[in-house]
C-alpha positions as CSV (number, residue, x, y, z in Angstrom):
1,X,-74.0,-41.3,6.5
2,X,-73.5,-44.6,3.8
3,X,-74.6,-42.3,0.7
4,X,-72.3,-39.2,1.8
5,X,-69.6,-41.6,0.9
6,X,-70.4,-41.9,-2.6
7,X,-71.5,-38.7,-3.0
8,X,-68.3,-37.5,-1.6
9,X,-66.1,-39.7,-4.6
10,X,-68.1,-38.3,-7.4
11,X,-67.1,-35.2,-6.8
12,X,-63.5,-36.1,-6.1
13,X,-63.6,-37.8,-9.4
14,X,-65.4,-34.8,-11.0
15,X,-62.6,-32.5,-9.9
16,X,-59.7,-34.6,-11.1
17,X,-61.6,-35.3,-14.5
18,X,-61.3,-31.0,-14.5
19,X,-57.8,-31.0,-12.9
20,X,-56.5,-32.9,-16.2
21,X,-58.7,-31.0,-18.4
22,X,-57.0,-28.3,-17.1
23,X,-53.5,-29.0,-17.5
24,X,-54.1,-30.7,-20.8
25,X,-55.3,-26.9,-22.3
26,X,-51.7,-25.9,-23.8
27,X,-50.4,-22.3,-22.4
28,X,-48.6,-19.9,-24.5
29,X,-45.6,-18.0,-22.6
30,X,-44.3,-14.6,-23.7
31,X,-40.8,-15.3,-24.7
32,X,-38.3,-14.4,-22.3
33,X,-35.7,-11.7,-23.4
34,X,-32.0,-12.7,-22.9
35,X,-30.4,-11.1,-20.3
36,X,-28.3,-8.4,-21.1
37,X,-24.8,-9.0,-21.0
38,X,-22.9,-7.8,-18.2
39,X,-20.2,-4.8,-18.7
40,X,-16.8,-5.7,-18.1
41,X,-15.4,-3.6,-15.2
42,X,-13.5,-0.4,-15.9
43,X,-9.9,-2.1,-15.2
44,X,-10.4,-5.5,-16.8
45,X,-7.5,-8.0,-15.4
46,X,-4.8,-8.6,-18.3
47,X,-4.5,-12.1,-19.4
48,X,-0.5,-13.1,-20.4
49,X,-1.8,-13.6,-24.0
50,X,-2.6,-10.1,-24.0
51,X,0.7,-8.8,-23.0
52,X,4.4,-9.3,-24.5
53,X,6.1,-12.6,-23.7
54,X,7.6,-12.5,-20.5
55,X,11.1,-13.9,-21.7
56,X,12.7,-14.3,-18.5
57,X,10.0,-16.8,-17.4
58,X,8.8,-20.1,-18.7
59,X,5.7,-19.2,-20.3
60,X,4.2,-22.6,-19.6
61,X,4.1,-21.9,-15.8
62,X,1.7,-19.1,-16.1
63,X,-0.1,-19.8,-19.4
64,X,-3.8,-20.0,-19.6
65,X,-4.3,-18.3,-16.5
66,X,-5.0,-14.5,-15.4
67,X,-1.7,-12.3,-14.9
68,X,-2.7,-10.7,-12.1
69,X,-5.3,-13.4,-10.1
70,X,-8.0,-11.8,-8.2
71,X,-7.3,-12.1,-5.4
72,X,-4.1,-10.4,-6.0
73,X,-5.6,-6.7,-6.6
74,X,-8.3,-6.9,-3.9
75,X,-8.5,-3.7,-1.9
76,X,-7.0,-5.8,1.2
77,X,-4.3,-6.6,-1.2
78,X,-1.4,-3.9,-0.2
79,X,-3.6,-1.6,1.2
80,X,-3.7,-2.0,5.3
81,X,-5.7,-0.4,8.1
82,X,-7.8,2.6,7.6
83,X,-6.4,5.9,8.9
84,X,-7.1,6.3,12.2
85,X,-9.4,8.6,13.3
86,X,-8.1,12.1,13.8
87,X,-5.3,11.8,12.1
88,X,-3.6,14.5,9.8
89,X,-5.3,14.9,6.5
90,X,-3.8,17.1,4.2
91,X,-6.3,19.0,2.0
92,X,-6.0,16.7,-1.0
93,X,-5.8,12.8,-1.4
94,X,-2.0,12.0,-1.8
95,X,-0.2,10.3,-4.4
96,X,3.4,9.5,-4.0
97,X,5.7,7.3,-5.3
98,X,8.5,6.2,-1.8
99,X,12.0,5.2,-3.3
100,X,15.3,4.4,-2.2
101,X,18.0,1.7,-1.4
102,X,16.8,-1.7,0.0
103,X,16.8,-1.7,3.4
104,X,16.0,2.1,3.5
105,X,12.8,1.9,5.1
106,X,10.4,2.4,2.5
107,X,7.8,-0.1,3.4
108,X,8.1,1.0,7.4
109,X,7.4,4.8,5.9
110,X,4.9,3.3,3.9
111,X,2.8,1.9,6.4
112,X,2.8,5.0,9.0
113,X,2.1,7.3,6.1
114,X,-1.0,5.2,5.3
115,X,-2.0,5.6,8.9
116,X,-1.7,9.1,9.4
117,X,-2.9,10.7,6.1
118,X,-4.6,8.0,4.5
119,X,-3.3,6.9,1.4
120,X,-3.2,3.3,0.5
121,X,0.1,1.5,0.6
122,X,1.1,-0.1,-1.9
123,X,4.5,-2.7,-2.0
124,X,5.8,-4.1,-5.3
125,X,7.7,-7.1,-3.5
126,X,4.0,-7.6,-1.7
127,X,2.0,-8.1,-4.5
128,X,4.9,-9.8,-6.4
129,X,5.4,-12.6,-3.5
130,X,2.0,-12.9,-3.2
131,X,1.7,-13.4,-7.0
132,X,4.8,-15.9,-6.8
133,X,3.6,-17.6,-4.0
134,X,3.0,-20.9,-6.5
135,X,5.7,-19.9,-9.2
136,X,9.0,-21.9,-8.2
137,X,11.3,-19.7,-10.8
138,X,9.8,-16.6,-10.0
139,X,10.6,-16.8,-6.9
140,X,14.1,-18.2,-7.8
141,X,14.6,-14.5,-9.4
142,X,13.5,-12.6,-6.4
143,X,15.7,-15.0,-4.4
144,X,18.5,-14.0,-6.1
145,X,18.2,-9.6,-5.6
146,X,17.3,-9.5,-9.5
147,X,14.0,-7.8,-11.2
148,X,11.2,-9.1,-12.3
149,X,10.2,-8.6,-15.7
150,X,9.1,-5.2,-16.2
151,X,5.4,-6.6,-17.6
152,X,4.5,-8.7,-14.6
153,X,5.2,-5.7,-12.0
154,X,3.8,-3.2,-14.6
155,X,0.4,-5.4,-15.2
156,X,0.0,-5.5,-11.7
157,X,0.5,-2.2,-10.7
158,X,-2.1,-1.0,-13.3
159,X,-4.9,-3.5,-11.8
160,X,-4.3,-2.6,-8.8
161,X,-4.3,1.2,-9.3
162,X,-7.4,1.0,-10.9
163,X,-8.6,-0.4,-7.6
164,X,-11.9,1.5,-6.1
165,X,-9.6,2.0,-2.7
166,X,-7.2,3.7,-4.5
167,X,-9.0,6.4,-6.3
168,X,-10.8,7.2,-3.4
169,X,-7.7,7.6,-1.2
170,X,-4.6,8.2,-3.2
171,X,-1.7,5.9,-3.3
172,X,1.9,5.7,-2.2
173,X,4.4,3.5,-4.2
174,X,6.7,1.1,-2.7
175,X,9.5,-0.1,-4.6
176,X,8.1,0.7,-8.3
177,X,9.3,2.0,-10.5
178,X,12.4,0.6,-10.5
179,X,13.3,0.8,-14.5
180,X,13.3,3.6,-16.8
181,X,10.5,1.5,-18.5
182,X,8.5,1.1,-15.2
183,X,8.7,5.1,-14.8
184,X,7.6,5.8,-18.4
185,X,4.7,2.7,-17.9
186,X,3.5,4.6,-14.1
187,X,3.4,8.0,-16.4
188,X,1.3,6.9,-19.1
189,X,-1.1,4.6,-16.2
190,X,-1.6,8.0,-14.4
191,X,-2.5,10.0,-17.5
192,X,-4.5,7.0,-18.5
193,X,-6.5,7.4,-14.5
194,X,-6.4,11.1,-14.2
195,X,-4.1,10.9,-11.2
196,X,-1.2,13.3,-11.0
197,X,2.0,12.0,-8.9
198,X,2.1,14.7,-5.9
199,X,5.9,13.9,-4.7
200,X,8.8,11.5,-4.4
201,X,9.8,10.6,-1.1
202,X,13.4,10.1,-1.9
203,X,15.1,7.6,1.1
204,X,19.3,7.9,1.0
205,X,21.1,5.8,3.7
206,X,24.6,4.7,3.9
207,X,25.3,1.1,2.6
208,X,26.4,0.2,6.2
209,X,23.3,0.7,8.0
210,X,21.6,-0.5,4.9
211,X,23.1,-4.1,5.3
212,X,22.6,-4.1,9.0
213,X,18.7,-3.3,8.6
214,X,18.5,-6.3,5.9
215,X,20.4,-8.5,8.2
216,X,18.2,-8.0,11.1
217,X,15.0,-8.3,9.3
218,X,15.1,-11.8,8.7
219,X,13.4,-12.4,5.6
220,X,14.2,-15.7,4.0
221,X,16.0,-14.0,1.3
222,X,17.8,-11.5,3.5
223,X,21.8,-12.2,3.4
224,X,24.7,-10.3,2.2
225,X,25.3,-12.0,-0.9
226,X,21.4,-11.0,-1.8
227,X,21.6,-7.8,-0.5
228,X,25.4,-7.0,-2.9
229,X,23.2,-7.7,-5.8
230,X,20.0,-5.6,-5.1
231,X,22.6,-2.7,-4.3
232,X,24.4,-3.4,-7.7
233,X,20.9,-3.3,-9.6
234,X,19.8,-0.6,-8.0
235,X,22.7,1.3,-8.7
236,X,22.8,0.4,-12.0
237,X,19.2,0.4,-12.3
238,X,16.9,2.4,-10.1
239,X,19.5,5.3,-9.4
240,X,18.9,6.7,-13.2
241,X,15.0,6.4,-12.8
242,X,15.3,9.4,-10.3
243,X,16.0,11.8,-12.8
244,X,12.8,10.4,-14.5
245,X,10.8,11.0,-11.3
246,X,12.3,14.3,-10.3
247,X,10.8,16.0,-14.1
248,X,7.5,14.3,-13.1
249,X,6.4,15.7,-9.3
250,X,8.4,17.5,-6.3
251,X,11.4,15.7,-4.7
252,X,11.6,15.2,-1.5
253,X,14.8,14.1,0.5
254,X,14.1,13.6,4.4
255,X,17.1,12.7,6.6
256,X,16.6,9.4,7.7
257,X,20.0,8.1,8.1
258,X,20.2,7.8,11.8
259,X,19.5,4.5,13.4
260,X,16.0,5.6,15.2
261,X,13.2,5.2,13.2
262,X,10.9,7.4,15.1
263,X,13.3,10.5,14.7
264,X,13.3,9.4,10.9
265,X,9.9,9.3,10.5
266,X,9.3,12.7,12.1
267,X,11.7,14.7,9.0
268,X,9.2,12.2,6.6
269,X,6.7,13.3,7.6
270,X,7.8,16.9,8.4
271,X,8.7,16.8,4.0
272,X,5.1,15.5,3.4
273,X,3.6,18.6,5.6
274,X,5.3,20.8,3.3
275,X,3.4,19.5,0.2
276,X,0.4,21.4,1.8
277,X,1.9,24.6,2.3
């Protein structure tokens, strides 16, 4: 058993004394090709640098970073559930643009139209208080009933129709356009996409109900003095984009005047049904 011992270290020392020989022999290595650069998606987000000045905004506040953040024109972004099983479908995905007075229902239309036929909703006011959320005097201007520059809303309405969710199940436009510019900006993005506008859901409700809805919402920028001024820009406003809308796709004018929003909803979507006929 003494001599396995140093038998046993002669070859441990023989195999290191081969180990280093080994590692001391230089290898060659194929050169690695870069890798190839990545595409940029389809719909790249805007930076501000890449759009006019938005003059109504110090420029400072939103400098050097995206225009419309990420997580801004995410599918969850404006679109909600999934239509439900066994809902209504009309034969074709459905584009529509849902306009009228504040206070007029659109977003409530909005969301049960995305539940019964499938097409995601989606809010300008959303995606512009989402995209305010850190931007003190952008928020002052929505807190006062005016617009938004017509850049912002329009950069962000073009990422987010570009949106995977979108093309596959049609849209329906809350609260945009809102300017001739806006409704000349939405023709030339829809070209641009391939997406025809189907129909305008056109929302008319006296002013009285109107402020009575606002009031009883509750919003944080919901009072009377607020709501005076939306009605005065949208009159002034939004009222001469219809005409715009009307060349572009089918009018439609439900009767949702009455106080009960189901009964509403039922000549909505009675309008819609007609699209397919």
């Amino acid at each position: 058993m003494p001599r396995a011992i140093p038998v046993l270290a002669s070859f441990l020392l023989a195999a290191s004394a081969a180990a280093q020989v080994q590692v001391a022999v230089p290898v060659r290595l194929a050169p690695v090709a870069a890798p190839a650069p990545v595409p940029a998606p389809a719909a790249a987000i805007p930076k501000l640098s890449s759009l006019p000045i938005l003059s109504a905004l110090p420029v400072a506040s939103v400098a050097a970073v995206p225009l419309v953040p990420r997580a801004i024109v995410a599918p969850t972004v404006g679109a909600r559930a999934q239509p439900l099983a066994g809902a209504l479908r009309p034969s074709r995905r459905l584009r529509l643009v849902i306009t009228g007075p504040p206070g007029s229902g659109k977003g409530t239309y909005s969301a049960r139209i995305e539940q019964e036929y499938g097409p995601v909703a989606i809010s300008a006011g959303a995606l512009l208080r989402e995209y305010a959320r850190d931007k003190p005097e952008l928020q002052a201007i929505m807190n006062r009933g005016e617009l938004v520059p017509s850049e912002l809303i329009v950069a962000l309405m073009r990422a987010r129709l570009a949106q995977d969710d979108v093309r596959d199940r049609g849209f329906i436009l809350d609260g945009f356009p809102r300017r001739a510019e806006e409704a000349r900006a939405l023709e030339a993005i829809l070209d641009e996409l391939g997406t025809p506008l189907d129909a305008v859901v056109f929302l008319e409700v006296p002013e009285s109900e109107l402020l009575r809805r606002i009031l009883a919402r509750g919003r944080a920028d919901d009072n009377e003095t607020t709501f005076r001024e939306r009605m005065r820009v949208y009159r002034d406003e939004t009222l001469p984009v219809l005409e715009l809308l009307r060349a572009r796709a089918p009018f439609l004018t439900p009767s949702v005047a009455a106080g009960n929003a189901e009964r509403a909803y039922v000549e909505v979507r009675r309008a819609i049904e007609g699209l397919s006929r």
